[in-house]
C-alpha positions, 0 to 999 in steps of 0.5 A: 452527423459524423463523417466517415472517419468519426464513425469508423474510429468511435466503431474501432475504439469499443472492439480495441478497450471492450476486448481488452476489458474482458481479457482483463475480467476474464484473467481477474476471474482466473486468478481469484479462482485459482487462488487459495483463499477463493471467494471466503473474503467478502471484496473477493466476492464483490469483485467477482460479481463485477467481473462477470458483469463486466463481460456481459458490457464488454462483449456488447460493446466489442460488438460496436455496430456488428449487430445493429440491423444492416442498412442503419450503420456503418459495417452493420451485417445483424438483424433485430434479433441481433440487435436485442441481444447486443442491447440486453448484455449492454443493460444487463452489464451495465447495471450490474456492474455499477451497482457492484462499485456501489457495493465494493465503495460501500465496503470499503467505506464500512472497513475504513470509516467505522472498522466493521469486520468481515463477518459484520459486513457478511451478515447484515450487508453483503447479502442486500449488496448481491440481491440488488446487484444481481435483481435489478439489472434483470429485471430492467433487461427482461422489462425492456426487451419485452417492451421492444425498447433495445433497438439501435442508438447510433452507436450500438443497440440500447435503450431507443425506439425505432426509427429513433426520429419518431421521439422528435414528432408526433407524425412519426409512428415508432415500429418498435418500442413507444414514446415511453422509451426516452422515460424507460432510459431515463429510469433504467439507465441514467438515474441508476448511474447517476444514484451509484455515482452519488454513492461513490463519490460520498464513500470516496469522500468519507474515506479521504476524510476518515484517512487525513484525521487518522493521520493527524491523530497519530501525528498529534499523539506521536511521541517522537521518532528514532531521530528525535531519540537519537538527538535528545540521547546524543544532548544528554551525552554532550552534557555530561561530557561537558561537566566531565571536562569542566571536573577534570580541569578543575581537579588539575587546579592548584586546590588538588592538594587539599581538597582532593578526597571532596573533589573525588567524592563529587566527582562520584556523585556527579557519575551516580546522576549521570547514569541516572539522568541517561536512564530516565532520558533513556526510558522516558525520551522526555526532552523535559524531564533531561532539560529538568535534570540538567537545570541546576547545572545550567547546562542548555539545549540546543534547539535543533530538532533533528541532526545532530553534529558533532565534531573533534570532540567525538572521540573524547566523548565516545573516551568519556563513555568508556571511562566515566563507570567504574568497575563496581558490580552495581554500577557495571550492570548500569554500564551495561544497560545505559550502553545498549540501550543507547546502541538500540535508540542511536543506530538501526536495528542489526541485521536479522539472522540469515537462518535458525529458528527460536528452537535452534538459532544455528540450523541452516536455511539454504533459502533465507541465506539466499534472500539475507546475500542477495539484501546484502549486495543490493545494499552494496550496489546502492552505495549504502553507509556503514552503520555498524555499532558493536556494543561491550562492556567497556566501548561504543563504536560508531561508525557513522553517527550522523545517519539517517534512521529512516533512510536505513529503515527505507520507505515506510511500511504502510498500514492495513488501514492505509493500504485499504483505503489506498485501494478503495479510491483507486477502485473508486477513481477507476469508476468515476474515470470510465463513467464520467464521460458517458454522464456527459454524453447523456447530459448533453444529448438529452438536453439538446437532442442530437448527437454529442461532439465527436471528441466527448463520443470518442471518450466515451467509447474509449473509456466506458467498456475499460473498467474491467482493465482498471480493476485488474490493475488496481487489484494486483497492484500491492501483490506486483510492487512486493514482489518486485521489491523483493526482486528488483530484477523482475520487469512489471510485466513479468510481476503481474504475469506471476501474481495472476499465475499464482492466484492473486495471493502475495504468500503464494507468489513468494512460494512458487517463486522459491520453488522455481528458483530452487529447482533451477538453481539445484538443477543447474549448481553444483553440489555444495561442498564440505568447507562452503556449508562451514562457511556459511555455518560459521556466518549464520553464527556470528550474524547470530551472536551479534543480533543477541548482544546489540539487540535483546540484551538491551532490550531486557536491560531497558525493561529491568530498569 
């Protein structure tokens, strides 16, 4: 037996995570109604299914002990009519709502594991999900209420005869339900949890599998990142510098006078493989085929992998890039190509234009001018280092040589696959972390008949009824961390509050953002005058004109080659 204190805090501890849940199930219901893309998604439809059985296990266990008959629990003021219709939404959420992790963890496992579509999914599995989600939970609820089964545990109303000592001797008669009861339980109650937690924990672990050989395949068959491109460029660079130099000291040689003619023909020669070995490396990125080219002249790579650094001799070669092609048509066009190509490979991307379309580059868009200053000053305020290269006929500049693709770049973007399975286990482990304290409970209590600790009861009444709040949580997770990344100055509160406003859906959190700032800040600014729309005309342009050279230009000159 608990004392006084125990029994009022395992009474509080449902009303607080029991009301909480349904709040959180009842917003989670809001928010995919409202939304535009409804219930058309099967895990929509899935997820709908949990949440409203998620309130029928909610609302029971708010209950607590309200509704037992009085006399057999602390602030009990029901009867026992009270007291079977607290038992029946228990059961009948219960079931229903494990049943339906079974099927969001069979989904998810489906999508990840074997690639099947939606509509696959719809057609041959769906509806088996939703028969026995809905069918069985009823069935059982309806099978016990008639037996007399949903009477007082202890703790609230479920599965239990009345008295309940009648289970322990035979003297006892039981008033309502049967010996039969503590079977009842057993199948009715633990061996459904027990058979959906078997289901979740082998999704979940086909899931973590199927995600860590997806990652090692394309680790296997990656070729090479932007950094190792970066380096293998810069060493070819290097090299030609190097045989550049070595000519040039020999043409000062005393030899000059009579060879002069052979010597100017070599040197020729040794800028036609130049270019020529910079565009294979180029096209190819194959450390071998560079290291082949060059090993005649037995020149040798360094082995670093990644940074490479160089010191007084950067200017000489950015020099000898200039001055290594001549002037020949031909040879111009190679020029041309070898330049921004290498601008494409050794430095970020440029900046994307703040406004235009294919149609029209230069038409204004007051919106992305907006979004493109507001990237500009958070870059600014970061402390974020110049890695400006403007591309020409005859000059590459570099700013920074040194940088960091990836930190450029910032986080990377995660794959569909990724985001999909990311969510599954946090809908998994949502499931395992509110049901695996009552499976102890159960344990416990069956085998030494009485009550479990007070601190395993404790968890189990705190964590049981909070699934629902988890879910909302796991569910608006990807819509938040977008729309704070995108607005930094958004608190989490203030994220979730327009994700669950909006009706879930990324695109429409976006959109009714926009159309409120733009309302308030055409409300509240002043018209725009003359001079300032030139401005920012004139800056769409240039931001323009700098995308089509560094950027297209290469990319057409690469694919000629």
């Amino acid at each position: 037996m608990y004392s006084i204190a125990q029994q009022r805090s395992l009474i509080i501890a449902p009303i607080i995570s029991g009301s909480l849940s349904m709040v959180s199930s009842a917003a989670l219901l809001y928010s995919i109604v409202r939304s535009q893309v409804k219930l058309w998604r099967v895990v929509r439809r899935i997820i709908v299914g949990f949440c409203v059985f998620d309130l029928f296990f909610s609302f029971g266990n708010a209950l607590a002990t309200f509704m037992a008959p009085k006399g057999q629990a602390l602030y009990a003021i029901g009867s026992i009519v009270t007291c079977e219709i607290q038992g029946f939404l228990i059961c009948l959420g219960h079931l229903g709502s494990v049943f339906y992790n079974a099927s969001l963890s069979i989904y998810y496992a489906a999508t990840v594991r074997w690639s099947m579509s939606e509509n696959d999914f719809k057609r041959k599995i769906e509806p088996w999900c939703h028969f026995i989600s809905i069918v069985q939970p009823i069935i059982a609820s309806v099978f016990l209420l008639a037996k007399q089964s949903l009477n007082f545990e202890g703790k609230i109303c479920y599965i239990s005869p009345s008295p309940r000592t009648c289970l322990q001797s035979d003297d006892i008669e039981c008033e309502r339900g049967s010996k039969l009861t503590r079977s009842y339980a057993l199948w009715f109650s633990a061996a459904p949890s027990l058979f959906v937690f078997t289901i979740v924990a082998i999704n979940m672990i086909i899931i973590i599998v199927t995600v860590i050989a997806q990652k090692k395949k394309s680790d296997r068959w990656r070729l090479r990142t932007n950094d190792e491109n970066e380096s293998f460029l810069m060493r070819a660079l290097t090299c030609c510098y190097n045989w550049k130099e070595f000519l040039r000291s020999f043409n000062r040689d005393s030899l000059k006078s009579q060879i002069g003619r052979d010597l100017q023909d070599i040197q020729t020669d040794y800028q036609n493989t130049a270019m020529s070995t910079l565009r294979k490396s180029v096209k190819t990125t194959s450390k071998q085929s560079i290291k082949k080219s060059f090993k005649k002249k037995e020149v040798t790579f360094s082995e670093t992998e990644k940074d490479v650094t160089f010191n007084e001799s950067d200017s000489s070669l950015v020099n000898f890039a200039k001055n290594v092609i001549t002037t020949t048509d031909e040879e111009k066009n190679d020029e041309e190509m070898i330049l921004r190509t290498a601008s494409l490979l050794a430095t970020p991307k440029a900046p994307p234009s703040r406004s235009g379309t294919s149609e029209d580059p230069y038409a204004f868009n007051i919106h992305r001018v907006r979004k493109s200053i507001r990237r500009e000053s958070q870059a600014i305020e970061k402390g974020a280092p110049s890695t400006t290269v403007n591309a020409s006929n005859k000059s590459i500049n570099i700013d920074n040589s040194n940088t960091n693709n990836n930190d450029n770049d910032g986080p990377r973007i995660k794959s569909n696959e990724e985001e999909a399975a990311i969510r599954a286990l946090l809908y998994i482990a949502s499931y395992i972390v509110c049901y695996l304290p009552s499976a102890i409970a159960r344990f416990m209590k069956f085998n030494r008949n009485e009550d479990e600790p007070f601190y395993i009861a404790l968890l189990t009444r705190i964590m049981l009824p909070l699934q629902g709040f988890l879910f909302i949580m796991v569910y608006t997770r990807p819509y938040v961390l977008s729309l704070r990344k995108s607005n930094p100055e958004y608190s989490r509160i203030k994220a979730f509050l327009m994700v669950i406003q909006s009706g879930g859906d990324q695109d429409e959190v976006v959109v009714d953002m926009r159309r409120r700032d733009s309302r308030r800040s055409l409300a509240d600014a002043s018209p725009m005058t003359d001079e300032r729309r030139q401005q920012l005309q004139e800056r769409i342009r240039e931001n323009w004109r700098r995308t089509s050279v560094s950027i297209p230009a290469a990319t057409s000159s690469a694919v000629d080659v």
